[in-house]
Backbone as a ProteinNet text record, in pm:
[ID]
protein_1_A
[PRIMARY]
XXXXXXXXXXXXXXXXXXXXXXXXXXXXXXXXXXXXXXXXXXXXXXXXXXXXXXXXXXXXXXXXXXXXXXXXXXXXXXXXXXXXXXXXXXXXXXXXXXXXXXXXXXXXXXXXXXXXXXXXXXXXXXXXXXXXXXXXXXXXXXXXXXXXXXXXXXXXXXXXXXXXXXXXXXXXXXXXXXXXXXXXXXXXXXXXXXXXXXXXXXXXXXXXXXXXXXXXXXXXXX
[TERTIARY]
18.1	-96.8	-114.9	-216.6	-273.6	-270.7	-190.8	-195.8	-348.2	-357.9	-464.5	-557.6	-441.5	-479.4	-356.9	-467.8	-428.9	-390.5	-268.3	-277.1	-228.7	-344.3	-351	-273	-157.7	-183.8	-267.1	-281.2	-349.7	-345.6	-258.5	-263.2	-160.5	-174.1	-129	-155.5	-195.4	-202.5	-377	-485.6	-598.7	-647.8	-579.7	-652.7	-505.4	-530	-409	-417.2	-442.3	-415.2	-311	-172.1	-53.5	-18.1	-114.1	-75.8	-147.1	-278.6	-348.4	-313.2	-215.5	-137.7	-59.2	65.8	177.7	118.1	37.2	-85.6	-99.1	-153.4	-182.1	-45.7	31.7	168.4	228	242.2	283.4	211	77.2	13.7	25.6	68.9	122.8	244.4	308.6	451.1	470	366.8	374.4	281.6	190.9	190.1	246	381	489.8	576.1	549.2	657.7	785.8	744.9	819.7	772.9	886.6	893.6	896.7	812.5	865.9	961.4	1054.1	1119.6	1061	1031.9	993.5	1069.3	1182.6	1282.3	1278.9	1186.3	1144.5	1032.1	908	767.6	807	897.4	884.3	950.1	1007.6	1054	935.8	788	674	601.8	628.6	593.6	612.4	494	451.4	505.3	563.5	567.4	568.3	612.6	556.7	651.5	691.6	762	775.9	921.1	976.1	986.4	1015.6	1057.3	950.1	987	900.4	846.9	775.5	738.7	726.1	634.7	630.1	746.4	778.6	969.3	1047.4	1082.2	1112.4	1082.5	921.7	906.6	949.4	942.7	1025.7	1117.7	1177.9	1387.8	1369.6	1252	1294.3	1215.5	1148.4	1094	1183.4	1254.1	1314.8	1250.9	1129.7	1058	931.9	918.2	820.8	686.5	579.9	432.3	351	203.7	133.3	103.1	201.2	207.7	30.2	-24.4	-134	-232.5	-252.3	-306	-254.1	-145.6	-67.7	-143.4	-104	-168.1	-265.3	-407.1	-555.9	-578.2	-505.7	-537.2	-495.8	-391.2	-366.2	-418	-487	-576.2	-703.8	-720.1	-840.2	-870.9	-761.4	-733.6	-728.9	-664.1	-650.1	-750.1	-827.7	-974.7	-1059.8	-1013	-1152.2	-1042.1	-973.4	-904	-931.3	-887.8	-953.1	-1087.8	-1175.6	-1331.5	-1345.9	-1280.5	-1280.7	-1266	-1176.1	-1079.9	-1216.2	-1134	-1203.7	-1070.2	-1109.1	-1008.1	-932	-775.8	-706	-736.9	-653.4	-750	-675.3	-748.2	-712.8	-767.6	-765.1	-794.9	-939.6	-1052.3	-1156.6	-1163	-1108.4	-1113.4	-1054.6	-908.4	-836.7	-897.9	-1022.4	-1081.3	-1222.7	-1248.6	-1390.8	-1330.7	-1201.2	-1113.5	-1091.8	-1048.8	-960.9	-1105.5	-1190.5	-1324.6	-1372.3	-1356.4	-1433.6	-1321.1	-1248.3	-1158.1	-1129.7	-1189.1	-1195.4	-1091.9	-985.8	-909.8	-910.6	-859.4	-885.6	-851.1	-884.3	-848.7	-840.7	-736.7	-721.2	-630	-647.4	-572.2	-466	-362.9	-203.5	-146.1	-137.3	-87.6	-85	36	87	23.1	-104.3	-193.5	-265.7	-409.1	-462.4	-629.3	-706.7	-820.3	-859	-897.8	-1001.3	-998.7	-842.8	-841.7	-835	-844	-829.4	-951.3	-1075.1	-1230	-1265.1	-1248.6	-1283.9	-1221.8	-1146.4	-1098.2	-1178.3	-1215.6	-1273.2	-1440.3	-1479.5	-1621.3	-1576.5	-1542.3	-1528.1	-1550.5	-1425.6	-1458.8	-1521.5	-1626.4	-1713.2	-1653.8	-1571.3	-1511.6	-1531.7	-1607	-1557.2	-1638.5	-1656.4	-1742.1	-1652.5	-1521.5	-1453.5	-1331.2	-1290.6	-1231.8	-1250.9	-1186.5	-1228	-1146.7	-1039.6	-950.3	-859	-851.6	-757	-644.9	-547.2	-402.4	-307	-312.1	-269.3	-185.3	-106.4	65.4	-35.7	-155	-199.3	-120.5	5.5	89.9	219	192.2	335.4	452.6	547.5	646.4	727.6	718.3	801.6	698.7	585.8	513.4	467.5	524.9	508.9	647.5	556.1	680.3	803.3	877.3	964	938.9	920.1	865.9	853.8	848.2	741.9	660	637.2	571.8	416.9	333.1	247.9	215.9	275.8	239.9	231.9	341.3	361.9	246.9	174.4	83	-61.9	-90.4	-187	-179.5	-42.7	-33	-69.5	-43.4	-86.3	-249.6	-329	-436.6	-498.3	-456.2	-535.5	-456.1	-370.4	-280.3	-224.4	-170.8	-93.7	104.5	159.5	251.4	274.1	412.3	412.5	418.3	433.7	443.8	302.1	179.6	59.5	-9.8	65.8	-16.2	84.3	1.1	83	99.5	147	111.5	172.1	42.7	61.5	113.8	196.5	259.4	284.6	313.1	354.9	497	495.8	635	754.1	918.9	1031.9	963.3	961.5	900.4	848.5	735.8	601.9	620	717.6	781	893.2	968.6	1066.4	1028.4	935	825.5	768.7	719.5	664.4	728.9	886.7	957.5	1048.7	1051.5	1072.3	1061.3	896.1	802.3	821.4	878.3	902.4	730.8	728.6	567.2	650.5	557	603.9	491.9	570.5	544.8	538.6	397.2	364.2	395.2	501.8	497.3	372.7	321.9	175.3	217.1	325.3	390.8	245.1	250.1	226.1	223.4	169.7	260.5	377.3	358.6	464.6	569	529.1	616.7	680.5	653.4	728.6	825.9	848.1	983.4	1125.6	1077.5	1130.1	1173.8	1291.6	1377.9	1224	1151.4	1080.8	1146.3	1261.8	1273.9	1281.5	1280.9	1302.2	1118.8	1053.4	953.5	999.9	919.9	923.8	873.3	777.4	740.6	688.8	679.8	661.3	528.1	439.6	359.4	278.2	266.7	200.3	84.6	-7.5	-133.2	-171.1	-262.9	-275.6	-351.4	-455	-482.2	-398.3	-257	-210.8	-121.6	-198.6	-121.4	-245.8	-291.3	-407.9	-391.5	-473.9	-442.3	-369.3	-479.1	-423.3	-285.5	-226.5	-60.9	-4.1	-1	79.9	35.7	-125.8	-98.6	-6	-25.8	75	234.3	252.3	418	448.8	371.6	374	369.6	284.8	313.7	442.1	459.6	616.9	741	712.2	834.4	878.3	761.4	776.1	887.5
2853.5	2773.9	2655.3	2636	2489.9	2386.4	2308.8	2147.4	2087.7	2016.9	1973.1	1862	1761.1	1642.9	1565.1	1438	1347.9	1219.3	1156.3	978.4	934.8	791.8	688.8	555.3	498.9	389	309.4	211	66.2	-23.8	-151.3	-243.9	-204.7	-232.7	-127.8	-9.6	90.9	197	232.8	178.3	177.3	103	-29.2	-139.3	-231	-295.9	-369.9	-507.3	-496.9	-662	-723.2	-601.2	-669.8	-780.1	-724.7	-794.7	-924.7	-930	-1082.6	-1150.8	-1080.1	-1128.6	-1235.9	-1103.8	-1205.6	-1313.9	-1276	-1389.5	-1556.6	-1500.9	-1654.3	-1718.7	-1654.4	-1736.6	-1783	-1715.7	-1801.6	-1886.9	-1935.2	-1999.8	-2139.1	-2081.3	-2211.1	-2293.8	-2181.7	-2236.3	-2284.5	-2275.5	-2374.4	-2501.1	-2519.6	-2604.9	-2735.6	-2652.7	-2765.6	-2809.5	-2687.9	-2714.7	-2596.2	-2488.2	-2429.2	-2256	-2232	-2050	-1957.5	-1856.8	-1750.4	-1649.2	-1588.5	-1481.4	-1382.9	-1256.1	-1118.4	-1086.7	-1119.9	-1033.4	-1072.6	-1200.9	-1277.4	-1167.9	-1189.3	-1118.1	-1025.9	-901.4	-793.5	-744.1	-826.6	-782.4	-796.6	-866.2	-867.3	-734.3	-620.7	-487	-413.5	-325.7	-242.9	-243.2	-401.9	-356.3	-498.5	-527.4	-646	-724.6	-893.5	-977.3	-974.5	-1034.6	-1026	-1176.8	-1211.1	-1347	-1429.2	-1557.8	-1645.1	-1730.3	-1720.9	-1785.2	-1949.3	-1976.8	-2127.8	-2194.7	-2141.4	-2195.3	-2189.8	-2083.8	-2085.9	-2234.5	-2245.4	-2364.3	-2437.3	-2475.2	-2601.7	-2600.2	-2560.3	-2585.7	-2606.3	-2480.9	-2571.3	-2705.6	-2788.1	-2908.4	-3025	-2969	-3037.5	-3129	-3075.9	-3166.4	-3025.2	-3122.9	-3007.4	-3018.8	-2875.4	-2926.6	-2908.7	-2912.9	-2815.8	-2701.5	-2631	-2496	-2428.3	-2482.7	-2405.1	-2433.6	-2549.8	-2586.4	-2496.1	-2472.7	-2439.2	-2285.3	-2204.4	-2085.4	-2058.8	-2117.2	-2142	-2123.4	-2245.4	-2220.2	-2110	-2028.7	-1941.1	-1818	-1780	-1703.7	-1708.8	-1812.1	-1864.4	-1785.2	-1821.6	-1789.2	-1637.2	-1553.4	-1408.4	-1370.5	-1430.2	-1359.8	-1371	-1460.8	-1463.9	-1411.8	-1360.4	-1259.1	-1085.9	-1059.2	-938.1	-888.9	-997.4	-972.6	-917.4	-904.1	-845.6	-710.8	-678.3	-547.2	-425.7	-372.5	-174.9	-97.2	46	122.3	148.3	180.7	183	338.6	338.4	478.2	609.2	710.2	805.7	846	748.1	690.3	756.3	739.5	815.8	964.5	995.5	1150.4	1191.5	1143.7	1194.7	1259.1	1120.3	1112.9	1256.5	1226.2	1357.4	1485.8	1510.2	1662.9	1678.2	1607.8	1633.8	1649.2	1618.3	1615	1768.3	1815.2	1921	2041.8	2059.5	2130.4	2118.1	2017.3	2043.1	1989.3	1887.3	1787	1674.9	1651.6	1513.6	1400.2	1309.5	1205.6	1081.4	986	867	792.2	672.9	540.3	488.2	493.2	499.1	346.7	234.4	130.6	21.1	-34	-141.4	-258.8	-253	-385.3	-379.9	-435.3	-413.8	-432.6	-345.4	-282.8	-368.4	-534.8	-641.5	-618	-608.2	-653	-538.7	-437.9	-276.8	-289.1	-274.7	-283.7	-408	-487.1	-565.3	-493.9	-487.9	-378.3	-264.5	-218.3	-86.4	-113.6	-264.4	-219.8	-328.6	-386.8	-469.7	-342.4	-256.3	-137.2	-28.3	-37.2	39.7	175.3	225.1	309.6	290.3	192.9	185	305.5	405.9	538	675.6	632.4	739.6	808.4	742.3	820.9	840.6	949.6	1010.4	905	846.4	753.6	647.2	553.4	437.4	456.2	466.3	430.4	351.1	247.2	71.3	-10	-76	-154	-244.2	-260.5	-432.5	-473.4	-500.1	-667.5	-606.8	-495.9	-390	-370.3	-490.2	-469.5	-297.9	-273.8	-156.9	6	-26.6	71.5	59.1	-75.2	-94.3	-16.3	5.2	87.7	39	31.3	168.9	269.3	265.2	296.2	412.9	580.6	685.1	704.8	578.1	601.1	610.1	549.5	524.5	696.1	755.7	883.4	951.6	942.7	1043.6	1063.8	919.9	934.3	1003.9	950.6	1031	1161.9	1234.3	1354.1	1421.3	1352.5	1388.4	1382.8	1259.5	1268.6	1421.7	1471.3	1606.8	1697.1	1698.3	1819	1867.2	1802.7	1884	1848.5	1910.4	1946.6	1856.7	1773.9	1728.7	1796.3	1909	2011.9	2034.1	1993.2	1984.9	1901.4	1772.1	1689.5	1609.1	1526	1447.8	1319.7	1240.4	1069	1035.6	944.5	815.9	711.2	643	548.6	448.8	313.2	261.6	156.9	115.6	59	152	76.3	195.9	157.1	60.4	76	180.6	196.8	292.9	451.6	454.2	576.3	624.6	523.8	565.8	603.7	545.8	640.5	728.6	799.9	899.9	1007.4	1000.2	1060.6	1072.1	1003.9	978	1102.5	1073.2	1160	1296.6	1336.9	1470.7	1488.1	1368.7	1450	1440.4	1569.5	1535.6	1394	1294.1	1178.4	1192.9	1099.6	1056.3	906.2	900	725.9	682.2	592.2	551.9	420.6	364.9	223.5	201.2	82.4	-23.3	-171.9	-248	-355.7	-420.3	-407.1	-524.6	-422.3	-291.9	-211.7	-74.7	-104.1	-15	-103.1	-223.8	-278.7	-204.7	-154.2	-144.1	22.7	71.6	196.4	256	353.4	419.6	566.6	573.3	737.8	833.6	764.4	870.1	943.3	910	959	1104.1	1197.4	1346.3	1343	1258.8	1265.3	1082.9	1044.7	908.2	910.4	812.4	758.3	657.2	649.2	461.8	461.4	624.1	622.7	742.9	754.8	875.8	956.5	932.1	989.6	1060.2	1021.8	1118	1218.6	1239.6	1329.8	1412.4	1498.2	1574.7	1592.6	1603	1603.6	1732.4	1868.6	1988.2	2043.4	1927.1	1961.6	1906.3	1800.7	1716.4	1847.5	1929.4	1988.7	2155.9	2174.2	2256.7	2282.4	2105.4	2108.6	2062.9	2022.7	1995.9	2129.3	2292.5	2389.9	2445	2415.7	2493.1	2435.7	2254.4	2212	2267	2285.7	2351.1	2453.6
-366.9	-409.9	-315.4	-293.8	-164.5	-289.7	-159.7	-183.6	-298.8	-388.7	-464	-470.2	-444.6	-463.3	-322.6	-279.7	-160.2	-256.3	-275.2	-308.7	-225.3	-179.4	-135.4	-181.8	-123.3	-149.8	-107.4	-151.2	-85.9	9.3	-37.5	98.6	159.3	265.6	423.9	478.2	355	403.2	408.9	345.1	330.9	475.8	453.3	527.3	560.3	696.6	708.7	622.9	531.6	447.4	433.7	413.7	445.4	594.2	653.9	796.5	750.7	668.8	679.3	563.9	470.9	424.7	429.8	535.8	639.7	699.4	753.8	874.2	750.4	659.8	551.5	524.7	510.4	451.4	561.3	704.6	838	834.2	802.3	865.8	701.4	647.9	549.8	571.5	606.4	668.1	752.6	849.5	1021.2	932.2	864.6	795.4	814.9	712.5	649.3	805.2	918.6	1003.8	1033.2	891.3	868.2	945.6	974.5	989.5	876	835.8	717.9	781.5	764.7	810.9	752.7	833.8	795.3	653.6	632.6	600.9	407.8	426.9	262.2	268.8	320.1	281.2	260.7	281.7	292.8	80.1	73.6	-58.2	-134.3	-116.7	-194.7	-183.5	-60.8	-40.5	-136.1	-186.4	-280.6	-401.1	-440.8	-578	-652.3	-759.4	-870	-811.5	-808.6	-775.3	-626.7	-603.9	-447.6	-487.1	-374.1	-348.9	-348	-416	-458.3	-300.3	-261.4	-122	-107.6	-233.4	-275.2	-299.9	-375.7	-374.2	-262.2	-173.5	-64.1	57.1	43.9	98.4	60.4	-69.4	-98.2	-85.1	-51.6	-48.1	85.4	203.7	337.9	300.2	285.8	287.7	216.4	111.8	3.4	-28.5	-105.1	-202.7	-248.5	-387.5	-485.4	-417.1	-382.7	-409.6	-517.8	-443.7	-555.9	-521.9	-633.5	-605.4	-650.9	-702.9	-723.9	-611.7	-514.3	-427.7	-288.5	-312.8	-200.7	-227.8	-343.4	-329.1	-329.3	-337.1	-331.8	-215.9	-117.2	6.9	74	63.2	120	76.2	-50.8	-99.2	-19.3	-17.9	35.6	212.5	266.6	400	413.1	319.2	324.3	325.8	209.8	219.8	342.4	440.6	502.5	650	598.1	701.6	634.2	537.2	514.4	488.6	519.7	480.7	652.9	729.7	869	925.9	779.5	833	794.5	888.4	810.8	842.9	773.4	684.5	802.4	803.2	950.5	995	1093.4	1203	1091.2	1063.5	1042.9	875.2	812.3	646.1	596.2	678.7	672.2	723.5	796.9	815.2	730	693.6	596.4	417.3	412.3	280.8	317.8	413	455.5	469.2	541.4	539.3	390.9	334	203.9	99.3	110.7	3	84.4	200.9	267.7	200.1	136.1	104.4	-15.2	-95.1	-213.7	-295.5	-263.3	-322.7	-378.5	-482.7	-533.2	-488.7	-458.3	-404.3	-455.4	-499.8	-581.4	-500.1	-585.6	-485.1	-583.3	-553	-661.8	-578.3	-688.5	-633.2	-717.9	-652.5	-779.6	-807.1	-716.1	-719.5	-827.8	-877.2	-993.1	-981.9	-1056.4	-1039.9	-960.6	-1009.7	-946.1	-763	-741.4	-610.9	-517.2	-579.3	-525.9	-528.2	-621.1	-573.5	-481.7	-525.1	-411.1	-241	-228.1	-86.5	-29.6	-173.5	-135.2	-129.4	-150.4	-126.1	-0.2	-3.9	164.3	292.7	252	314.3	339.2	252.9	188.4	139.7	71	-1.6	-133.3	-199.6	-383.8	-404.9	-343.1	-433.8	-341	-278	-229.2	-287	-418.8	-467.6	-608.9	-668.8	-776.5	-909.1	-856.6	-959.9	-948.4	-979	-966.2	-1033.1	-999.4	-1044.7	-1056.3	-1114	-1069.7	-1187.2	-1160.5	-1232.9	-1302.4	-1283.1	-1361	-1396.6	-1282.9	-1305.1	-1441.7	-1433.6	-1575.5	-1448.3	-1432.4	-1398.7	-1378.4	-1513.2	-1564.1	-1488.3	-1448	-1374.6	-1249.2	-1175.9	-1014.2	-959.1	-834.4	-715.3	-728.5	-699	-660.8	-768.6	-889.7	-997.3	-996.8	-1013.3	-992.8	-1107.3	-1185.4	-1303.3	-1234.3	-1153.1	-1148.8	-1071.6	-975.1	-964.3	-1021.7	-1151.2	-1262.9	-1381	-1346.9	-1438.4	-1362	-1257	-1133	-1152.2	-1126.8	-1150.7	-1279.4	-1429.9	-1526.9	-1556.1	-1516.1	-1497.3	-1469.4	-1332.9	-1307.8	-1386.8	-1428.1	-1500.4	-1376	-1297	-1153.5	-1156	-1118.9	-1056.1	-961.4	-933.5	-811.3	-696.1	-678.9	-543.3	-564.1	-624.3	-585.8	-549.2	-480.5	-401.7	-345.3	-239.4	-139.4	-117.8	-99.6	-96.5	3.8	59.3	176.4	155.7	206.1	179.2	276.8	307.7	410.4	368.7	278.7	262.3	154.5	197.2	126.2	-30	-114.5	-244.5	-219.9	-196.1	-190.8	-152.4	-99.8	13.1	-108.3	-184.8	-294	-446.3	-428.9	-575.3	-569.2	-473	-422.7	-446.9	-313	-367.4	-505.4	-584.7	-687	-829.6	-771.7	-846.2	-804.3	-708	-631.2	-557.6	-497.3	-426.6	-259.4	-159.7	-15.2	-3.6	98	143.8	275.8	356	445.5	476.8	541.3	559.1	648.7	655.4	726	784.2	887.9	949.7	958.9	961.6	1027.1	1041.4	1130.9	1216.6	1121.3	999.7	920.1	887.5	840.9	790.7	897.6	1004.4	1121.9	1103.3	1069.5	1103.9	1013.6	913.2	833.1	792.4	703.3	710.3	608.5	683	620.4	601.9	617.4	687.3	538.3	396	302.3	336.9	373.3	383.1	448.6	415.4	482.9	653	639.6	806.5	804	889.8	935.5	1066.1	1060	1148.5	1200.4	1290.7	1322.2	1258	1298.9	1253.1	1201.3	1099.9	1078.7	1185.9	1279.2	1349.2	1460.3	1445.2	1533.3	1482.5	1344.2	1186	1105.6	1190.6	1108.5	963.3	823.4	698.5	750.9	809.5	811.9	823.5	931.7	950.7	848.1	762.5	664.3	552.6	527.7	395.5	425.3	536.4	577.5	594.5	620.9	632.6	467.4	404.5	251	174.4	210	145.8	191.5	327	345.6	268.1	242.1	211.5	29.7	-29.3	-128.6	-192.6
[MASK]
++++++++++++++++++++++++++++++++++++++++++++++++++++++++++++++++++++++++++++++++++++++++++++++++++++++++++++++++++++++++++++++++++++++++++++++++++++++++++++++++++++++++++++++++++++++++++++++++++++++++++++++++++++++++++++++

């Protein structure tokens, strides 16, 4: 039986926001004077919590701010860094092959509706997939999690050996497999740094990863 259904995650793998992400919080931290290390942001990757960043500053500064001022502005700043982006290379063919063949296509991610539509019409996608799949902030159903696939999958009534998921961070890459779906890791710039390898196959971009070969090496791995 052919592959059914394609899930998408979101930030990173849609659109690089993780990068203008990273980009807003360096640029808070040179601020104060201060450096962020990769190695803090990255525990905020694909799933609920991670390390408190605001706090972090304060201990390097040693003194309290305003934390709500502090995160305004750097909200503030993301946005007018991701109001730039479009979908990364490979993301739209992927969505036009996979609709030309007759698969479902949804966006599985621990973020939550508001800020997943907002993405998707920035990018002009809010009418490209068939379903949202999202933690609204439920600890107990963000990545590493495979709850949030498990429920995607129940949605269509499918089988995890009937569909595939993109992923770009290990959260995201460990729920996947989790769920028993084959995984596409999707690096990029923030998350090549990082051990993607439970993924089944790994890549910078999808364009140099036809859907055709991923739904092919996904019926063999079966």
């Amino acid at each position: 039986m052919p592959i059914k259904a394609v899930f998408f995650d979101y930030d990173g793998v849609l659109w690089d926001s993780e990068v203008a992400a990273l980009r807003s919080w360096q640029e808070i931290y040179a601020e104060y004077g201060q450096s962020l290390p990769l190695d803090y942001f990255v525990t905020r990757l694909g799933t609920v919590g991670g390390m408190d960043l605001v706090a972090e500053l304060e201990r390097l500064v040693r003194t309290s701010l305003d934390r709500e001022a502090v995160e305004r502005g750097r909200c503030q700043r993301k946005m007018e860094l991701v109001r730039e982006l479009k979908p990364r290379p490979g993301i739209l063919d992927y969505i036009v092959e996979a609709r030309r063949r007759g698969l479902a296509v949804a966006v599985v991610s621990t973020d939550d509706t508001e800020w997943i539509m907002t993405g998707l019409t920035i990018l002009g996608l809010s009418d490209a997939f068939d379903f949202i799949e999202c933690a609204e902030g439920d600890k107990s159903r963000a990545k590493p999690s495979p709850a949030l696939y498990l429920s995607a999958l129940d949605r269509l009534a499918l089988s995890a050996e009937d569909a595939i998921a993109i992923e770009d961070s290990p959260n995201g890459i460990h729920a996947a497999k989790a769920a028993g779906l084959f995984c596409v890791g999707n690096a990029n710039a923030v998350t090549r740094l990082l051990d993607l390898s439970e993924a089944d196959v790994v890549v910078d971009s999808l364009d140099d990863l036809p859907l055709s070969d991923v739904l092919q090496a996904a019926t063999a791995a079966r």
